[in-house]
C-alpha positions in Angstrom: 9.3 -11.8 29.9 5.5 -11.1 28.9 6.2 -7.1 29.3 8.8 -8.1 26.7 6.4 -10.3 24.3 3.5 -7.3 24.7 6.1 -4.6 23.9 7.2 -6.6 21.0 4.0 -7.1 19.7 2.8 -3.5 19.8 5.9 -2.6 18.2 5.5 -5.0 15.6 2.0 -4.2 15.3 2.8 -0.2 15.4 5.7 -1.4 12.4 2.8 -2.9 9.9 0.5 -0.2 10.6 3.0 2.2 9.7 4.2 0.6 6.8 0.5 -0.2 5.4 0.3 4.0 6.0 3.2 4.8 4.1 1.9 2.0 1.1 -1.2 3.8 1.2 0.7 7.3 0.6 2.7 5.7 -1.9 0.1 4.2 -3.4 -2.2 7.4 -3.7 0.4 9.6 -4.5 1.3 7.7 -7.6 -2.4 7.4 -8.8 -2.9 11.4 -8.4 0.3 12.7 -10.2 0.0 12.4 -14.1 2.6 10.3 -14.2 3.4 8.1 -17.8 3.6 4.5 -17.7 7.1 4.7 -16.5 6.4 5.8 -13.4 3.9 3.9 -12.3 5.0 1.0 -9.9 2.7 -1.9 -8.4 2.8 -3.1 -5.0 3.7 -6.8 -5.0 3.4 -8.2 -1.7 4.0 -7.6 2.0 6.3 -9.4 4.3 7.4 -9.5 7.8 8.7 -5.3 8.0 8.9 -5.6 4.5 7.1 -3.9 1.3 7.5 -5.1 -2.2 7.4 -3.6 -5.6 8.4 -3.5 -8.8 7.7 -1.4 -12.2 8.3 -2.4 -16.0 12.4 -3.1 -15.2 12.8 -2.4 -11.2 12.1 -4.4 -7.9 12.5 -2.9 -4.6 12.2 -4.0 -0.8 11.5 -1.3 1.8 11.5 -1.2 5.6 10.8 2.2 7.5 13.0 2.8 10.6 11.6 1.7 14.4 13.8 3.6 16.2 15.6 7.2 16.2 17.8 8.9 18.7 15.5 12.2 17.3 12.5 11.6 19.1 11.0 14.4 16.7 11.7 12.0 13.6 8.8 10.8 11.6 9.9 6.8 11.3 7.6 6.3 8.9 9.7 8.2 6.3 12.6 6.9 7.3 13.4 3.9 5.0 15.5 1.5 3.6 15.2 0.1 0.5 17.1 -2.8 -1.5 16.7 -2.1 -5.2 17.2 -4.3 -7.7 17.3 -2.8 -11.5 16.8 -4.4 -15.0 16.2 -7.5 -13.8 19.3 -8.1 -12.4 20.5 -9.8 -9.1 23.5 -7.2 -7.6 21.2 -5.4 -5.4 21.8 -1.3 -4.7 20.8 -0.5 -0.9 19.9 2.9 0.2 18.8 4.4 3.6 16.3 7.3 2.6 16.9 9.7 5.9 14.6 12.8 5.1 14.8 15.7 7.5 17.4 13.8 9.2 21.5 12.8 9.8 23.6 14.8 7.6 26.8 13.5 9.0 29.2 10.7 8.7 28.0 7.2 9.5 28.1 3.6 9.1 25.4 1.0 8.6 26.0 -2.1 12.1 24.3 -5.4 11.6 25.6 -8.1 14.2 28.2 -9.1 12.1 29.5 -6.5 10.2 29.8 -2.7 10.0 29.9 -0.9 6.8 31.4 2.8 5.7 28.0 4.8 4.5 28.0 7.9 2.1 25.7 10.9 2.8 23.9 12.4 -0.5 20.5 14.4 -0.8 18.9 12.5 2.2 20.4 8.9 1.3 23.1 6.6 2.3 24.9 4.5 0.5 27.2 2.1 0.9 30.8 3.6 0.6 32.6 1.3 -2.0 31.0 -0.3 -5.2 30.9 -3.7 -4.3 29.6 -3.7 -0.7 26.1 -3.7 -1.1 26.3 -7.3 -1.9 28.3 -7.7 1.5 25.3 -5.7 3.1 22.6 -7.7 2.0 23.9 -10.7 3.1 24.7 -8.8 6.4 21.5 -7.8 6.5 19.7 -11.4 6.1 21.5 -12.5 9.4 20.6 -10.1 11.4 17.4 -8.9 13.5 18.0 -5.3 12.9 20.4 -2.5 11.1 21.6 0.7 12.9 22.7 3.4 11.4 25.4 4.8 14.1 26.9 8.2 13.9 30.7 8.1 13.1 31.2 11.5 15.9 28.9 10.1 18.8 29.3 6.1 18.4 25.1 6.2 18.7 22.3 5.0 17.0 20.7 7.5 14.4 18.2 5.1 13.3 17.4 1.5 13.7 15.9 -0.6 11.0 14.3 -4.4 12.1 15.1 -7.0 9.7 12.5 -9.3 10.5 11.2 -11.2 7.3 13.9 -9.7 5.2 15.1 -13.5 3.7 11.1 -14.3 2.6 11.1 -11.0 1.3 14.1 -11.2 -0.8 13.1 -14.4 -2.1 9.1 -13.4 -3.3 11.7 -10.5 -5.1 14.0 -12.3 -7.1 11.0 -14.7 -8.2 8.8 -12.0 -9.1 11.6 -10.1 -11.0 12.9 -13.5 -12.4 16.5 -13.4 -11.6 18.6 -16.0 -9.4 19.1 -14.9 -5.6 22.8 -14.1 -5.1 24.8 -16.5 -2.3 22.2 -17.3 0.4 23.0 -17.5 3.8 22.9 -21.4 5.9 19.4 -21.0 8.1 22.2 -23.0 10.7 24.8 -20.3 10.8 26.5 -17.2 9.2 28.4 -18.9 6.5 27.8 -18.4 3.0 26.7 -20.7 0.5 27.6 -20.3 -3.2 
């Protein structure tokens, strides 16, 4: 049990360092370019695995990946992001997989599995209406794989931890109403 609590917290400490990094990179990459006001972004807050930002009419989440079956895979570029645009609530979740995947695959949460589309180094949810259904996938669960559809194994593995406070700081800094929130008691919904 304590190899289990150390390993835990090096990999949650290895998670925030990596996610301050890619912030960082972010961060400078966005003061350097000439970019107009559209494109700059600010970064709100951190919490849990999770970054925050928003720019004039966008909020976004973003967790990189802590595990790949592609041991040569730079996690820290692997992310997921929960994007929420003009101020509105229906969320739009992508998994950016640079340099990696290319092949059919669905997003596992311990409740639910979901059909993902491959495009220019994303994922997507396959229908229009199921990254609502994801989210609140997402919110009760401790992690996200992305499993390959051919081999039944993980491609990458995304920890959830803090995802609910992070969701929340996000719809009140982009002042728009959470959609249904999970019970902290069980999976059910509440509308």
């Amino acid at each position: 049990m304590l190899k289990n609590l150390l390993v835990y917290r090096h990999s949650t400490q290895l998670l925030f360092d990596a996610l301050i990094k890619l912030i960082f990179v972010v961060l400078f990459s966005a003061s350097s370019t000439e970019a107009n006001e559209a494109d700059k972004f600010d970064f709100v807050d951190q919490i849990g695995n999770w970054g925050l930002f928003e720019d004039d009419d966008t909020c976004w989440m973003a967790a990189s990946a802590w595990y790949s079956l592609d041991k040569n895979l730079n996690l820290e570029e692997q992310m997921l992001y929960v994007t929420f645009f003009n101020g509105f609530a229906e969320p739009k979740i992508s998994f950016f997989v640079p340099d990696c995947c290319n092949e059919d695959a669905t997003a596992k949460t311990q409740h639910d599995e979901m059909m993902l589309v491959w495009f220019e180094d994303f994922y997507y949810p396959n229908r229009k209406n199921d990254d609502e259904k994801l989210l609140m996938s997402l919110m009760s669960s401790e992690n996200v794989a992305v499993i390959s559809d051919a081999t039944k194994k993980p491609l990458l593995v995304f920890s959830l931890s803090g995802i609910r406070a992070a969701y929340s700081e996000v719809a009140r800094t982009c002042d728009f109403r959470p959609v249904r929130m999970l019970r902290d008691d069980d999976n059910v919904y509440k509308g």
